[in-house]
DOZAFI-326585 format. One record per residue (C-alpha): residue number from 1; z negated, y negated, x. Coordinates in pm, 1 decimal, always signed. Each point is the difference from the previous one (the first is absolute). Example, Ala and Ser with C-alpha at 12.3 -4.5 7.8 and 13.67 -1.06 7.14 Angstrom:
! residues 2
<r torlum="1" pz="-780.0" py="+450.0" px="+1230.0"/>
<r torlum="2" pz="+66.0" py="-344.0" px="+137.0"/>
END
This chain:
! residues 234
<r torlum="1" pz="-14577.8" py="-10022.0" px="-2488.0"/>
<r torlum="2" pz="-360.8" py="-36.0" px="-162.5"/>
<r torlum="3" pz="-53.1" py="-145.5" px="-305.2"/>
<r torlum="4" pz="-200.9" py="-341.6" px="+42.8"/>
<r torlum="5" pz="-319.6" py="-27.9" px="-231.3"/>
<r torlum="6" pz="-206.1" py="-354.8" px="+2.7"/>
<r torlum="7" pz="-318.1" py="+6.7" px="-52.7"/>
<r torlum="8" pz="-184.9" py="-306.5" px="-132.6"/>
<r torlum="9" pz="-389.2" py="+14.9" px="-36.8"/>
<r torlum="10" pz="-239.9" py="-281.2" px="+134.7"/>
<r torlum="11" pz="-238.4" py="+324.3" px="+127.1"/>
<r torlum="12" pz="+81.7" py="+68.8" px="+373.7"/>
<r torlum="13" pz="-177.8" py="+331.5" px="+14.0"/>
<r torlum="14" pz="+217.7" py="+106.6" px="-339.9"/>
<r torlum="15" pz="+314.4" py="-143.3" px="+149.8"/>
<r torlum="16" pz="-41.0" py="+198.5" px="+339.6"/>
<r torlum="17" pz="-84.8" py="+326.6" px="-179.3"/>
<r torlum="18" pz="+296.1" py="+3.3" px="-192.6"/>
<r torlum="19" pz="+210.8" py="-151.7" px="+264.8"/>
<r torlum="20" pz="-124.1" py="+326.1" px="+182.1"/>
<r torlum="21" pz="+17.7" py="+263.3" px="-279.0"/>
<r torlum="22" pz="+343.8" py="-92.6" px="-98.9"/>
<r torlum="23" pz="+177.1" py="-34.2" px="+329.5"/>
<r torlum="24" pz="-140.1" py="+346.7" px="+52.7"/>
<r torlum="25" pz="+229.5" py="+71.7" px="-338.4"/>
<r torlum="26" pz="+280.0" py="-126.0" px="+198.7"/>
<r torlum="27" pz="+30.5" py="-382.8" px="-64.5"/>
<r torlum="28" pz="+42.8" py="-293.6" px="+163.9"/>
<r torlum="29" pz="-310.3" py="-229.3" px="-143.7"/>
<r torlum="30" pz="-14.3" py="-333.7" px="+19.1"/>
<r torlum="31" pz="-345.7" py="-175.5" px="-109.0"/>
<r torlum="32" pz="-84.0" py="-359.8" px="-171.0"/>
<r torlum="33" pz="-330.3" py="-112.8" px="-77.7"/>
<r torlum="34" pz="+99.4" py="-244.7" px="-301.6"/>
<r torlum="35" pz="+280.2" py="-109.0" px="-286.0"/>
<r torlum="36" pz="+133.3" py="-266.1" px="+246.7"/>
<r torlum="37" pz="+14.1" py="+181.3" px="+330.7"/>
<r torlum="38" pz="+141.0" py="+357.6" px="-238.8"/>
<r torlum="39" pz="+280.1" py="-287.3" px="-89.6"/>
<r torlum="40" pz="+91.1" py="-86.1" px="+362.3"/>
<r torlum="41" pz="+36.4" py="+338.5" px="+118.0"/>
<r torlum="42" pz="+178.6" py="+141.2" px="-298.0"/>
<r torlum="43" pz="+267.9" py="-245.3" px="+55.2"/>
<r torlum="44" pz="+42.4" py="+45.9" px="+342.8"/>
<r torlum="45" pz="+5.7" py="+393.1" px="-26.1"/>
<r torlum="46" pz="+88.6" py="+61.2" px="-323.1"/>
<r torlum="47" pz="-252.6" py="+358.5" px="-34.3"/>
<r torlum="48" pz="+138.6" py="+264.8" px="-239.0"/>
<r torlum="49" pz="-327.5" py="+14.2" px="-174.5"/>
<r torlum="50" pz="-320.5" py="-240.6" px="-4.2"/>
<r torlum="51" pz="-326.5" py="+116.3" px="-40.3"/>
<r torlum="52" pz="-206.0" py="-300.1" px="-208.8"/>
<r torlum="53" pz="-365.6" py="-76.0" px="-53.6"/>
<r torlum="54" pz="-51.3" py="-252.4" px="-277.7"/>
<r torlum="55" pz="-330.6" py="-189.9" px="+99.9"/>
<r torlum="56" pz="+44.6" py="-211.0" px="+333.1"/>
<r torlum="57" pz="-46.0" py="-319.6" px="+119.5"/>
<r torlum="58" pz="+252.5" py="-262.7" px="+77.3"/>
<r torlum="59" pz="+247.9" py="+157.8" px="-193.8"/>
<r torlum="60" pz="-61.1" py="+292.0" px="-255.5"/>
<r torlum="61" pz="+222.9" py="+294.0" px="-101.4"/>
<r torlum="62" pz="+88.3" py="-135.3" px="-303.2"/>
<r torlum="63" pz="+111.0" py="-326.2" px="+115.1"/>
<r torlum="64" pz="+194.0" py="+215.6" px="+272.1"/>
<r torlum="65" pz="+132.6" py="+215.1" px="-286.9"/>
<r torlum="66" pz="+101.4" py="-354.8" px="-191.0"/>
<r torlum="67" pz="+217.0" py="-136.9" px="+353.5"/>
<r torlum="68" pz="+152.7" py="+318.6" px="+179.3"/>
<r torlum="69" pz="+142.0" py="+217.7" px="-317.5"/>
<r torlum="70" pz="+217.1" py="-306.2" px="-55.1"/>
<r torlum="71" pz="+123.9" py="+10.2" px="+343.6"/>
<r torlum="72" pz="+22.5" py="+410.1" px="+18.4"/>
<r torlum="73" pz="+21.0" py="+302.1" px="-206.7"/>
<r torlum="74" pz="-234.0" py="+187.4" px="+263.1"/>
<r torlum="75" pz="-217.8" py="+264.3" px="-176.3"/>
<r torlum="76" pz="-395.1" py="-75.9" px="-2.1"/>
<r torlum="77" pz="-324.1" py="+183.7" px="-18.5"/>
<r torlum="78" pz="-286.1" py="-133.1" px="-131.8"/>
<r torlum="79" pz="-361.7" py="+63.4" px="+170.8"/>
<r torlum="80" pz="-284.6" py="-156.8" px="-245.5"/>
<r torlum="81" pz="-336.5" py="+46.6" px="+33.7"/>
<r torlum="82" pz="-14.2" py="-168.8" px="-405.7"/>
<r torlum="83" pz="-113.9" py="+237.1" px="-278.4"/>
<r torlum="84" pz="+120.6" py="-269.2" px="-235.1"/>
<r torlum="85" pz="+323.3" py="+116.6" px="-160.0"/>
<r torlum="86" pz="+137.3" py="-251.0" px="-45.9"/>
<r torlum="87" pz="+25.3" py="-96.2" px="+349.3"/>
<r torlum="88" pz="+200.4" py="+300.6" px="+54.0"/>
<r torlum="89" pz="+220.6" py="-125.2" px="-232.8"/>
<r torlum="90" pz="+40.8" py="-327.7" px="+138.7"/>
<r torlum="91" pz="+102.1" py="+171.7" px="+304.3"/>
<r torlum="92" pz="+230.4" py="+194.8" px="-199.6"/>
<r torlum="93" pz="+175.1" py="-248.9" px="-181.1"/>
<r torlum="94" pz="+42.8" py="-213.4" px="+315.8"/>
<r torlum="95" pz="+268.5" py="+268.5" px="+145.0"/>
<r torlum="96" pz="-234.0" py="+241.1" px="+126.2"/>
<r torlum="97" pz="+127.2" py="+399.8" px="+20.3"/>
<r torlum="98" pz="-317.7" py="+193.8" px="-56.0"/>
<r torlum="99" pz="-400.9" py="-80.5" px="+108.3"/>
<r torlum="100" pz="-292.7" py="+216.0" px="+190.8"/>
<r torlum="101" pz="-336.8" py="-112.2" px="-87.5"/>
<r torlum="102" pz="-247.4" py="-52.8" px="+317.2"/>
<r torlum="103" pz="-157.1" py="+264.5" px="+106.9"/>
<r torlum="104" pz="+283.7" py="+186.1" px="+3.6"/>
<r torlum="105" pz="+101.2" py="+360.1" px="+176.2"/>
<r torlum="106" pz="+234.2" py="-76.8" px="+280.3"/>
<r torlum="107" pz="+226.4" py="+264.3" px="-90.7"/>
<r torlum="108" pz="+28.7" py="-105.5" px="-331.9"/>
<r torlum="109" pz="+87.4" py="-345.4" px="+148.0"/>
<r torlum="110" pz="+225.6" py="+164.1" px="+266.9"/>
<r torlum="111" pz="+135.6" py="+207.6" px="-338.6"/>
<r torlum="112" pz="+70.0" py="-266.9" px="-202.0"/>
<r torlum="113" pz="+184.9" py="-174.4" px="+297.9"/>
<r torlum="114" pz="+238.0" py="+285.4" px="+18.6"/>
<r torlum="115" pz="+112.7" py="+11.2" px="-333.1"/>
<r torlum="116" pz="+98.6" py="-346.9" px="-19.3"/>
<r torlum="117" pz="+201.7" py="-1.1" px="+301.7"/>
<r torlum="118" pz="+136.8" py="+304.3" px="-127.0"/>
<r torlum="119" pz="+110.4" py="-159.2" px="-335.1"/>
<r torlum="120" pz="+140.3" py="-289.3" px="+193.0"/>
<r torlum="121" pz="+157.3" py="+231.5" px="+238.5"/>
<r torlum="122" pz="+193.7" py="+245.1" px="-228.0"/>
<r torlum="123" pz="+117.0" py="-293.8" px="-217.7"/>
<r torlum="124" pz="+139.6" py="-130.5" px="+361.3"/>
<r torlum="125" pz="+141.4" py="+347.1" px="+48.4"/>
<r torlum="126" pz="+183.8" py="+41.8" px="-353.6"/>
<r torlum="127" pz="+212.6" py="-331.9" px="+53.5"/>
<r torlum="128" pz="+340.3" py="+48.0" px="-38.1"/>
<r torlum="129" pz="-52.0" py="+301.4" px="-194.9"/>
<r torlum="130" pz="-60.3" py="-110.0" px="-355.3"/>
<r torlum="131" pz="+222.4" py="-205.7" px="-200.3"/>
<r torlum="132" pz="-162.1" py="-294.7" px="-203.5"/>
<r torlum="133" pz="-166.9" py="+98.3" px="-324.0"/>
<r torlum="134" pz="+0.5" py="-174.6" px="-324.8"/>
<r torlum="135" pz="-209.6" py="+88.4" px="-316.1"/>
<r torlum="136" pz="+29.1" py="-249.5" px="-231.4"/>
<r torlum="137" pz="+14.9" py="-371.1" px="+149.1"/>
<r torlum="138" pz="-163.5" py="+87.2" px="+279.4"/>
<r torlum="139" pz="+161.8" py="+68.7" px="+316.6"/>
<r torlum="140" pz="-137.4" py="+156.7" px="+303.3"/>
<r torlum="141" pz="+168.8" py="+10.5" px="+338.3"/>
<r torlum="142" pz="-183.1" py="+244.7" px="+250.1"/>
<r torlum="143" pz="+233.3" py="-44.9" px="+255.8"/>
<r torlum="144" pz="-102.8" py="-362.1" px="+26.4"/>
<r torlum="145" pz="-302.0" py="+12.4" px="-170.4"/>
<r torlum="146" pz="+102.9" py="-244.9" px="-311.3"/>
<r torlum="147" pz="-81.9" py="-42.2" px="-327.0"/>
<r torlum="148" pz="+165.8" py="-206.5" px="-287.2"/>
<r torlum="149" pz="-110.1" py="-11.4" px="-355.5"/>
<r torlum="150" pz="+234.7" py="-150.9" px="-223.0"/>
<r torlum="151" pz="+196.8" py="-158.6" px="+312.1"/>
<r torlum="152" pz="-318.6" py="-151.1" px="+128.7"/>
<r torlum="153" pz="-109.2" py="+106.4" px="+347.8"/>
<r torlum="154" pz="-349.6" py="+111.2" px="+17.1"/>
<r torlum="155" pz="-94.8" py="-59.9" px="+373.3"/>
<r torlum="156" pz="-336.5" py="+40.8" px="+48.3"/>
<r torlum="157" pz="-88.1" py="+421.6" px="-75.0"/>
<r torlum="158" pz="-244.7" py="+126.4" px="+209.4"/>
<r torlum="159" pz="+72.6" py="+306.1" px="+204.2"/>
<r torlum="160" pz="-194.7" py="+197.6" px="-277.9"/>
<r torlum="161" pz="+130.5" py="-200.3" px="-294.4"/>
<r torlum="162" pz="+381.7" py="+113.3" px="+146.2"/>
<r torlum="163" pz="-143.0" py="+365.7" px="-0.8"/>
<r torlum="164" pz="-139.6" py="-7.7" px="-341.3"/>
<r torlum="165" pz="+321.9" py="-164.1" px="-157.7"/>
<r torlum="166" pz="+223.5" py="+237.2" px="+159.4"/>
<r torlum="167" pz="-215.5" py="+298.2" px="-66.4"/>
<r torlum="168" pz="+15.4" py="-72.6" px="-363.3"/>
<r torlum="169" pz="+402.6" py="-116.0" px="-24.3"/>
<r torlum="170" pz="+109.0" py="+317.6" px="+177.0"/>
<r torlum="171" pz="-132.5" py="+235.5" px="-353.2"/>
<r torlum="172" pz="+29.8" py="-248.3" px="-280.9"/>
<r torlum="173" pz="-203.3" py="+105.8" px="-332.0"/>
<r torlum="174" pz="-195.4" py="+252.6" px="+238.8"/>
<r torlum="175" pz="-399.4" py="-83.8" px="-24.9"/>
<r torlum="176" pz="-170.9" py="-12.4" px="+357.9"/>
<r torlum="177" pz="-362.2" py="+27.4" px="-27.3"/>
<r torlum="178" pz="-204.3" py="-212.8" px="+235.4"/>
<r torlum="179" pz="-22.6" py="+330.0" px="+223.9"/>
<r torlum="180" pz="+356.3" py="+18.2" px="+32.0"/>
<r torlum="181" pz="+111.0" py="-348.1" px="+89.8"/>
<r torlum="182" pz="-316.7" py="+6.3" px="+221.7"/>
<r torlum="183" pz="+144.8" py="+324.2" px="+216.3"/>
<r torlum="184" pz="+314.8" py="-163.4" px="+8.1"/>
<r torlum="185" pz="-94.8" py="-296.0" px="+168.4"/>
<r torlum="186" pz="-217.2" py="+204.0" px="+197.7"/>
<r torlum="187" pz="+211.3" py="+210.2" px="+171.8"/>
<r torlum="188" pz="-115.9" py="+291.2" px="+139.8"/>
<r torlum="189" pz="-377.3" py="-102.7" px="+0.3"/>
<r torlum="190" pz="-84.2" py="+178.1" px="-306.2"/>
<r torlum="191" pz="-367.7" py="+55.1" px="+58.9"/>
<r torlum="192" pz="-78.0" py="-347.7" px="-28.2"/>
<r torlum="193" pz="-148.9" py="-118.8" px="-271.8"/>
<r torlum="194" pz="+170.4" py="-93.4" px="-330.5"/>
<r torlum="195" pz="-94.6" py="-383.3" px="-75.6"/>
<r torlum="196" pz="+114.4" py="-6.1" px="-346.5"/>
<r torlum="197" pz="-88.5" py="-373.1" px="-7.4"/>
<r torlum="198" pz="+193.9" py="-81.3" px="+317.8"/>
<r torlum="199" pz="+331.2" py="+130.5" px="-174.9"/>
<r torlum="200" pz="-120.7" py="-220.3" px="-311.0"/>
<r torlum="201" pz="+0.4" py="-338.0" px="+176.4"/>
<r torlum="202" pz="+323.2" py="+100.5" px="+218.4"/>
<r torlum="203" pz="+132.9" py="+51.3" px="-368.4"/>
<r torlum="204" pz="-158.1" py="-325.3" px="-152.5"/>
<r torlum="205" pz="+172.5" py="-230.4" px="+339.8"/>
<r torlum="206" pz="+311.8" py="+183.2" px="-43.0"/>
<r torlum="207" pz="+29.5" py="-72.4" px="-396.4"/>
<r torlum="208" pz="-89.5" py="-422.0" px="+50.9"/>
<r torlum="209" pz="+248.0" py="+33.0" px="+263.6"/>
<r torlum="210" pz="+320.9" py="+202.9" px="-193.5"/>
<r torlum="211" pz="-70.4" py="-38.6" px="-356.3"/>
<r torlum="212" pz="+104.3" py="-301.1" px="-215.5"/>
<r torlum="213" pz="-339.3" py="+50.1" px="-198.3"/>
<r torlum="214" pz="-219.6" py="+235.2" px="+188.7"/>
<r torlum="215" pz="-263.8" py="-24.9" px="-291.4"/>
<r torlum="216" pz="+257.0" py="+172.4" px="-160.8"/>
<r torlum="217" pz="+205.1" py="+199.7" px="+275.5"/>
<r torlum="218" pz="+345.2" py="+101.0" px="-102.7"/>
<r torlum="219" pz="+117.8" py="+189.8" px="+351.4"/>
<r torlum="220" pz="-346.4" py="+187.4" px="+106.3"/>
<r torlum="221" pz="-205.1" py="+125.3" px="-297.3"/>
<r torlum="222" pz="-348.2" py="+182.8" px="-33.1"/>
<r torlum="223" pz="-1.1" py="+361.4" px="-157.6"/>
<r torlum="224" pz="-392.4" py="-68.7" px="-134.9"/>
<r torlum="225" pz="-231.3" py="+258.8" px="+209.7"/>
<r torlum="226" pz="+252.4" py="+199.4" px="+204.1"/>
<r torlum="227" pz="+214.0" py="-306.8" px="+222.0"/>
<r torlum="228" pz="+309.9" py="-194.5" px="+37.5"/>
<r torlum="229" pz="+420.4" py="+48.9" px="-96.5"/>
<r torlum="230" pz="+290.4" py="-196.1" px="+70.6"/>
<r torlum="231" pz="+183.7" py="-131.8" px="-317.0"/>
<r torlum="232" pz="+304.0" py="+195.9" px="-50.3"/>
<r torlum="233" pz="+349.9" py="-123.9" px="+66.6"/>
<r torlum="234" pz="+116.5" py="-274.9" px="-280.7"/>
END
């Protein structure tokens, strides 16, 4: 069966080009033209991956981002015409996987695509075959996709905030540079582009979301101009 992408943009001519382009690639693509109408169908067909703008009427993709990552933990691409950073790191912060800035190469787009849905897919593929793993008072459950710290139930990790955590509890001690957790989470897609600052906010959500003080992070900790290491076993 296809994979089912959503895209949500209020431009019609944008929407049927990449409605074109990407069933071409082999999807099924379904198309919205705002936040509220994206909410509607995403419900109803629940996509495997949801391609976002952020700036449309009636409902925006941030207020989408606020409503449906409650209600699912489906991965989501950003599309943002902004050159404001901080608007990519809104988007970010909100629950979304990974951003392409308007105008943007369709086979970037159509690249960055795949190595979500591969992420998503081989973490799909690998249940049943790893055992839960506990460093420290964390506990992560890749079978079921879990995470406790300290008995608490974290519930609401991104698809790329599960990656990153797992990534860095499978080598505790061991220092991944930005590179490195970025080609993880990449998958196979190595010749895109290494957005150092797009591993730093995943970081930042995933600390305020696991750490009893993430001013002062106990679990994930910063190795000062080369990356990020998992606290070693208590």
């Amino acid at each position: 069966m296809p994979k089912t992408l959503l895209v949500v943009d209020d431009k019609p001519e944008l929407r049927l080009l990449l409605q074109e382009y990407l069933t071409q690639e082999g999807y099924r693509v379904l198309t919205a033209a705002d936040g509220r109408q994206a909410l509607d169908i995403a419900r109803r067909e629940r996509p495997d991956l949801i391609i976002l703008d952020i700036m449309m009427p009636e409902m925006d993709g941030y207020a989408f981002l606020r409503t449906y990552t409650r209600e699912a933990n489906t991965p989501i691409l950003l599309l943002t015409a902004k050159v404001d950073e901080t608007d990519r790191v809104l988007g970010l912060e909100l629950g979304a996987d990974d951003y392409v800035t308007k105008p943007f190469s369709m086979r970037e787009l159509a690249a960055r695509v795949r190595a979500i849905l591969r992420r998503v897919e081989k973490a799909a593929q690998d249940r049943g075959a790893r055992a839960r793993r506990q460093v420290a008072d964390v506990v992560l459950d890749p079978v079921e996709r879990r995470v406790w710290v300290a008995g608490r139930e974290i519930p609401d990790l991104t698809p790329t905030e599960f990656a990153l955590l797992e990534t860095l509890m499978q080598e505790p001690g061991r220092v991944f540079t930005r590179a490195q957790l970025w080609a993880r989470i990449a998958g196979t897609e190595r010749f895109l582009r290494v957005d150092e600052h797009t591993i730093n906010v995943h970081i930042h959500n995933l600390r305020r979301k696991i750490e009893p003080n993430p001013r002062e992070p106990r679990y994930i900790l910063t190795v000062y101009g080369v990356g990020y290491k998992f606290c070693r076993e208590d």
